[in-house]
C-alpha positions as CSV (number, residue, x, y, z in Angstrom):
1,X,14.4,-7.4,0.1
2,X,14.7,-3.8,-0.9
3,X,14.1,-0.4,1.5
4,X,11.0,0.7,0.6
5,X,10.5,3.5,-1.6
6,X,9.1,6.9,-0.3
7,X,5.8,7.5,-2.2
8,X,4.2,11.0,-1.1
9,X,0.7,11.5,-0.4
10,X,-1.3,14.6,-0.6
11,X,-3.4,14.4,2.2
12,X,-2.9,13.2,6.0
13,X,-4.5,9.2,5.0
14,X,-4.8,7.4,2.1
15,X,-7.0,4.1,1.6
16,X,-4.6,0.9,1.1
17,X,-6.2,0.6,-2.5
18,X,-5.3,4.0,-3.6
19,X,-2.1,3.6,-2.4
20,X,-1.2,0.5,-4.4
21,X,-2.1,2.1,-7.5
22,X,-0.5,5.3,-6.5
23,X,2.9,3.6,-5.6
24,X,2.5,1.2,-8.8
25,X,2.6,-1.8,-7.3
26,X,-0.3,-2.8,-8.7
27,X,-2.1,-1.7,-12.3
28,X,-6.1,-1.0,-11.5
29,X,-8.7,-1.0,-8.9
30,X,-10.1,-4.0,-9.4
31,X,-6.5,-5.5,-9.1
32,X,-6.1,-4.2,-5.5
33,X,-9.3,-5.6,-4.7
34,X,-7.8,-9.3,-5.9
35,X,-4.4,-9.1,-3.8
36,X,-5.7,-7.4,-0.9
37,X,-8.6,-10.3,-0.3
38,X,-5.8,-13.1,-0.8
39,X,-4.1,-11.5,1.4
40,X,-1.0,-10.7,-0.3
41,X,-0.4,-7.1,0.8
42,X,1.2,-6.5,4.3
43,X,0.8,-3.3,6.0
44,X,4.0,-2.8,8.9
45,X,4.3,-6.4,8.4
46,X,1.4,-7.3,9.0
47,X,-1.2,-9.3,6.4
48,X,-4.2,-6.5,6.0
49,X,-7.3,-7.7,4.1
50,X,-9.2,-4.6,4.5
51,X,-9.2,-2.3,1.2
52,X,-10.3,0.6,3.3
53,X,-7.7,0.7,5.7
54,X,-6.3,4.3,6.2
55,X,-2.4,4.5,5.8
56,X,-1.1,7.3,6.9
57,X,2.6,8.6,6.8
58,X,5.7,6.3,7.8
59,X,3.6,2.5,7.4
60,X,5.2,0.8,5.0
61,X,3.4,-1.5,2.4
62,X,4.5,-4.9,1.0
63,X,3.3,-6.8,-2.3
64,X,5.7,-9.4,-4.1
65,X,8.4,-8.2,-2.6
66,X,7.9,-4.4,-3.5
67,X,7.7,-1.8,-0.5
68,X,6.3,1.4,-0.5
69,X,6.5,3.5,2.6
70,X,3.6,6.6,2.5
71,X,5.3,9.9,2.9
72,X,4.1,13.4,3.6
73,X,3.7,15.7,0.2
């Protein structure tokens, strides 16, 4: 697996929803939604089924093999 790619965020927390779209990992809203409930998307390693849940910098996010770490702006 890859090292996960730095994707900055504007302010101090982001919701794990908005961060899969804005790290392109996934396409829509309503597509977040899906993977998030099947519990595709890990957060530190970790399996997180909570759409809400407020990243914040250094976690590091994991869908199909794709990591995206949330950076400060």
């Amino acid at each position: 697996m890859s090292d996960p790619v730095d994707v900055p965020i504007a302010d101090e927390v982001i919701r794990l929803g908005q961060f899969l779209k804005l790290a392109n990992l996934i396409d829509s809203g309503s597509e977040a939604k899906t993977v998030i409930a099947q519990g595709l998307v890990r957060v530190n390693d970790e399996v997180e089924t909570r759409r809400g849940r407020q990243l914040q910098a250094g976690d590091v996010v994991t869908l199909a093999g794709h990591k995206a770490r949330v950076a400060a702006d």
